[in-house]
C-alpha positions in Angstrom: -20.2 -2.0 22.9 -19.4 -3.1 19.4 -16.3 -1.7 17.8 -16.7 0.4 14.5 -15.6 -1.5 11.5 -12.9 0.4 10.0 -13.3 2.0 6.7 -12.6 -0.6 3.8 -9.2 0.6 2.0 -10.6 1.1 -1.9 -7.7 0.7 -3.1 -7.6 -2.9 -1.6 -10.6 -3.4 -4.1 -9.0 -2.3 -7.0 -6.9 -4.1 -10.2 -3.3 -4.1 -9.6 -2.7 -2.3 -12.8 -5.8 0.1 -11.8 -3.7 1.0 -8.7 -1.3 3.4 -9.6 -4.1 5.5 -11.4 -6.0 5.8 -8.3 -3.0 6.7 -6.9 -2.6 9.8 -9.3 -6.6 10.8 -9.1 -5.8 10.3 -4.7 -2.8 12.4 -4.9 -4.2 15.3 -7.0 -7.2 15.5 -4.7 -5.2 15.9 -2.1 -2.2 17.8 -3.2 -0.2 15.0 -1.8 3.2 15.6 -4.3 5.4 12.6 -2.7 1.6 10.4 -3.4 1.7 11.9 -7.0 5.4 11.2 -7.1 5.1 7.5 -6.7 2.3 6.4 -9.3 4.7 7.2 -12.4 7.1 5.0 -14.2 10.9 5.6 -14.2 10.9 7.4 -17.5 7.7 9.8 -16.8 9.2 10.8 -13.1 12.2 11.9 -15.3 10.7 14.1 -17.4 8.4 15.9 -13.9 11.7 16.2 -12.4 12.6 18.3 -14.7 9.6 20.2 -15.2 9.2 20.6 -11.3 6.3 18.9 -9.3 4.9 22.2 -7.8 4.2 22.8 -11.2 2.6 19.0 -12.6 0.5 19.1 -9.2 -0.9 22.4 -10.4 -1.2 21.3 -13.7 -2.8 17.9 -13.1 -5.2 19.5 -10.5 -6.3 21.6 -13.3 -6.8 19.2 -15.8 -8.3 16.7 -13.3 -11.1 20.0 -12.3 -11.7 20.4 -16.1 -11.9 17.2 -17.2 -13.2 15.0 -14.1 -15.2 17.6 -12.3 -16.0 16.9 -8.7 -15.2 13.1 -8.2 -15.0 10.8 -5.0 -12.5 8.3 -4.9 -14.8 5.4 -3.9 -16.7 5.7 -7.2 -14.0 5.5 -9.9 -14.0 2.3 -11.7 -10.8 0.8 -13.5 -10.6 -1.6 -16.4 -7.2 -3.4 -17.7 -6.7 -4.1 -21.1 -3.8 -6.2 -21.8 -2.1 -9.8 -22.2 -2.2 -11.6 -18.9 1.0 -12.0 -17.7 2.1 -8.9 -19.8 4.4 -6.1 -18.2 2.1 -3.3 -19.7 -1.2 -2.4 -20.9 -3.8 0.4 -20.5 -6.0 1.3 -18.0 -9.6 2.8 -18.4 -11.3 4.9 -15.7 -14.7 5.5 -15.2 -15.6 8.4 -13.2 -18.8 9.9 -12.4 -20.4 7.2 -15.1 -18.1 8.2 -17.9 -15.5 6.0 -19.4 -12.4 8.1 -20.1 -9.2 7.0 -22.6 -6.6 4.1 -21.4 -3.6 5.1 -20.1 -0.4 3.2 -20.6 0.4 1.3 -17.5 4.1 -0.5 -16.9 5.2 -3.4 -14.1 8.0 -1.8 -13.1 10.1 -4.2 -10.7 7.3 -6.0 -9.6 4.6 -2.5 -8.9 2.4 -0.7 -11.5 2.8 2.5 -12.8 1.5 4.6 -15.1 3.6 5.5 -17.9 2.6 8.5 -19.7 2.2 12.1 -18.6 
């Protein structure tokens, strides 16, 4: 008998700079706060320390609701607009069919991450 195929990883199919974004939308699906942790720059994951992740998560999951409605992962579409080469630059996401702002993305030691709240 023939072996499933595993499940292609969609992140594996996204932009590097799109990465960290996905991240965020994964983590706040999920409630996954170490996930959510991860996809911010230096300077952002600052400021949530301080404010407390319990509370961004909650924050960001209702923002995400009002915003984004129900989403799936596998449909949201991510654009980069910057130099080539550059350490930053925005990132677009399309979700459901609808284009949403850019957010400011960062190459922080050699991984993307988003760099705004």
């Amino acid at each position: 008998a023939e072996k499933p195929k595993p499940e292609p990883n969609p992140e594996e199919q996204i932009i590097q700079q799109g990465q960290p974004v996905y991240r965020w939308f994964k983590a706040v699906q999920t409630g996954d706060q170490e996930l959510l942790k991860s996809v911010f720059s230096q300077r952002i994951r600052k400021s949530h320390d301080t404010t407390g992740w319990d509370k961004m998560m909650k924050t960001y999951q209702e923002v995400f609701q009002k915003d984004f409605g129900d989403y799936k992962l596998a449909d949201l579409r991510f654009t980069y607009s910057g130099k080539a080469g550059a350490i930053n630059g925005t990132v677009s996401v399309r979700v459901n069919g609808k284009d949403h702002h850019g957010l400011r993305v960062i190459n922080e030691k050699g991984d993307w991450k988003v760099d705004e709240r």
